[in-house]
C-alpha positions as CSV (number, residue, x, y, z in Angstrom):
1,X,-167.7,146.9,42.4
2,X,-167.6,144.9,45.4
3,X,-170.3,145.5,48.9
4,X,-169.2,148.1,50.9
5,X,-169.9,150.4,53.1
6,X,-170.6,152.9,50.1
7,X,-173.3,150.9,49.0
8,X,-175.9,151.4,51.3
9,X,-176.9,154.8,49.6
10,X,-177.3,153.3,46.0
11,X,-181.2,153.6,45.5
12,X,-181.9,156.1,48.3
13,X,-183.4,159.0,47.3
14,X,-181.0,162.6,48.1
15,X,-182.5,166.1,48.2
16,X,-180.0,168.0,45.8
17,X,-178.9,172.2,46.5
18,X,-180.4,173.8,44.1
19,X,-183.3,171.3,42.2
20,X,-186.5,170.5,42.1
21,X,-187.9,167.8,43.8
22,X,-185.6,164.5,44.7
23,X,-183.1,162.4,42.8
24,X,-181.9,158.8,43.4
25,X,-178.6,157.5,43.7
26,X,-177.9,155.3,41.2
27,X,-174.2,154.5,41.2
28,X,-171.1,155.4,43.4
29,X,-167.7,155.6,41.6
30,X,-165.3,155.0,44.3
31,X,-162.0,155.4,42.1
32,X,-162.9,158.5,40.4
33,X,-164.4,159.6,43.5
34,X,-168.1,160.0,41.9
35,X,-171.2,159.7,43.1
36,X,-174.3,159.5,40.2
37,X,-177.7,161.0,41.0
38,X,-180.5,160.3,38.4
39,X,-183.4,162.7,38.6
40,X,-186.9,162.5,36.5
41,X,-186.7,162.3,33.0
42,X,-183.5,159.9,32.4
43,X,-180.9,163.0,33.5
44,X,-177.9,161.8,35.3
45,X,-175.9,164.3,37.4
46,X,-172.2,163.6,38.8
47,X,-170.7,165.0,42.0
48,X,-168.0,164.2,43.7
49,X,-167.5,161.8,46.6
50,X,-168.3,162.5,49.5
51,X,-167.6,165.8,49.3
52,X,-170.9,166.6,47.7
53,X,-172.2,165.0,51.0
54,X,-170.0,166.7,53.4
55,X,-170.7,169.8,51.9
56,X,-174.6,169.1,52.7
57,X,-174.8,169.4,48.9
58,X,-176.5,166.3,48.9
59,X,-178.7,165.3,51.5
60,X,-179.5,162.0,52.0
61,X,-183.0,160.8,53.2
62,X,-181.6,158.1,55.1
63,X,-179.9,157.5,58.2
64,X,-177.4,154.8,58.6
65,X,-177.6,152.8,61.7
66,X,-174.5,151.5,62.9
C-alpha cells in the first residue's frame, strides 16, 4: 500500500460504539473499503471505510492538521 492520506490513522488509537476501552488502528484496506481495529487481547475487528468514521462509529483520538 503506498503513503496516503489514509495513512495517517494507522496506529492511532479510536474509541469504538459499543466497547470497552480503546482499540488501535492497525491497517486500512482501501480497495475493499476496510478499515482494521485491533483491541486487547489479539482481536481484530473490521468496519468499513470511512463510513464507520462518518457514522461517528469510530472515533478517532486525533485530529489531522491540514
Amino acid at each position: 500500500m503506498a503513503w496516503s492520506n489514509e495513512t495517517y490513522l494507522i496506529g492511532e488509537k479510536v474509541k469504538v460504539e459499543g466497547e470497552k476501552g480503546f482499540g488501535v488502528v492497525s491497517r486500512i484496506d482501501v480497495p475493499r473499503g476496510l478499515v482494521y481495529v485491533i483491541f486487547k487481547r489479539m482481536r481484530e475487528e473490521a468496519y468499513p471505510y470511512p463510513e464507520a468514521f462518518e457514522s461517528g462509529k469510530l472515533k478517532s483520538e486525533v485530529t489531522r492538521n491540514k
